[in-house]
C-alpha positions as CSV (number, residue, x, y, z in Angstrom):
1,X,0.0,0.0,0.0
2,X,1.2,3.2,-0.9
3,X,0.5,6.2,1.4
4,X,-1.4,8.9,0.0
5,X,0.4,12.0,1.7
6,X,3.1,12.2,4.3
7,X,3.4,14.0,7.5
8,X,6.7,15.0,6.7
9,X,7.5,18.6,8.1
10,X,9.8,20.2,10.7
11,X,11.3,22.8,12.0
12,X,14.9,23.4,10.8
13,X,17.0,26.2,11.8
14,X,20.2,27.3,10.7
15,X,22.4,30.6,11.2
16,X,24.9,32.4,8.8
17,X,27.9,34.1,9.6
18,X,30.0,36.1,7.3
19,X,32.8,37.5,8.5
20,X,35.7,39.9,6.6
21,X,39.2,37.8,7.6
22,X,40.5,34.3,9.1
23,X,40.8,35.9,12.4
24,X,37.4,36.9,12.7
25,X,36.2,33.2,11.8
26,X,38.8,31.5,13.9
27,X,37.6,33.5,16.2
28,X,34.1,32.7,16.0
29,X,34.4,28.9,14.9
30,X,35.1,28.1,18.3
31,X,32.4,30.3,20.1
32,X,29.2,29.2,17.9
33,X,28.8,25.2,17.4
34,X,27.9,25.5,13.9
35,X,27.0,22.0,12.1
36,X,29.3,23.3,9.4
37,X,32.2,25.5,8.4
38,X,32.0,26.6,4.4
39,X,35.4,28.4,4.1
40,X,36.5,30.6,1.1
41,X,39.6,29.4,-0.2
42,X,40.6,32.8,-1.3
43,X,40.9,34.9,2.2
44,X,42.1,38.6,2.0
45,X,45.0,37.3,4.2
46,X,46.3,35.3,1.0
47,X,45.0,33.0,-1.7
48,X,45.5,30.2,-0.1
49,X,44.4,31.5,3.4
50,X,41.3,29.4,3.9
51,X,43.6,26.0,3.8
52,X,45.5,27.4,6.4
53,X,42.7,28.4,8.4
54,X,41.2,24.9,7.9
55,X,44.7,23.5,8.9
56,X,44.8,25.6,11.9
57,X,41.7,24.4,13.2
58,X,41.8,21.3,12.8
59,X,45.4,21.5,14.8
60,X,43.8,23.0,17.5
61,X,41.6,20.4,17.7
62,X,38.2,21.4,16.0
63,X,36.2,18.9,14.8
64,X,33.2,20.6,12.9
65,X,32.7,19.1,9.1
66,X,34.9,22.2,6.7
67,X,33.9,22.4,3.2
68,X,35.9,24.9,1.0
69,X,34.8,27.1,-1.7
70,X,36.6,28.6,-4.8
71,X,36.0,31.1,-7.4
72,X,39.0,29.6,-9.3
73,X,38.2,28.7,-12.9
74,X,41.3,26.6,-13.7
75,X,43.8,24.6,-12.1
76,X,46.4,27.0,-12.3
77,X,44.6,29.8,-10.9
C-alpha cells in the first residue's frame, strides 16, 4: 500500500555568519557550534588563506565538518 500523503515537516533552523578575515572566523568557529564551516579558499589574508585556516583548526583540535569554496576557474589559478 502506498501512502497517500506524508506528514513530513519540521522545523529546521540554521544561522549564517560572514565574517571579513581568518581571524574573525577563527575566532568565532570556536564560540558558535555551527553543524558546518564553508570556508572561502581565497581569504584577504592570501590566496591560499582558507587551507590554512582549515589546517589551523583542525590542529587546535576542531572537529566541525569544513567544506571549501573557490571562485578559481582553472587549475592553475
Amino acid at each position: 500500500m502506498i501512502p497517500t500523503s506524508l506528514n513530513c515537516c519540521a522545523t529546521v533552523w540554521a544561522r549564517s555568519d560572514h565574517v571579513a578575515s581568518a581571524a574573525q572566523g577563527a575566532e568565532l568557529a570556536w564560540l558558535v557550534p555551527y553543524g558546518l564551516l564553508i570556508l572561502d579558499v581565497r581569504l584577504p589574508e592570501g590566496i591560499d588563506a582558507g587551507y590554512a585556516l582549515g589546517r589551523r583548526l583542525r590542529e587546535d583540535g576542531l572537529t566541525t565538518p569544513l567544506l571549501y569554496l573557490t571562485a578559481r576557474g582553472t587549475v592553475e589559478d
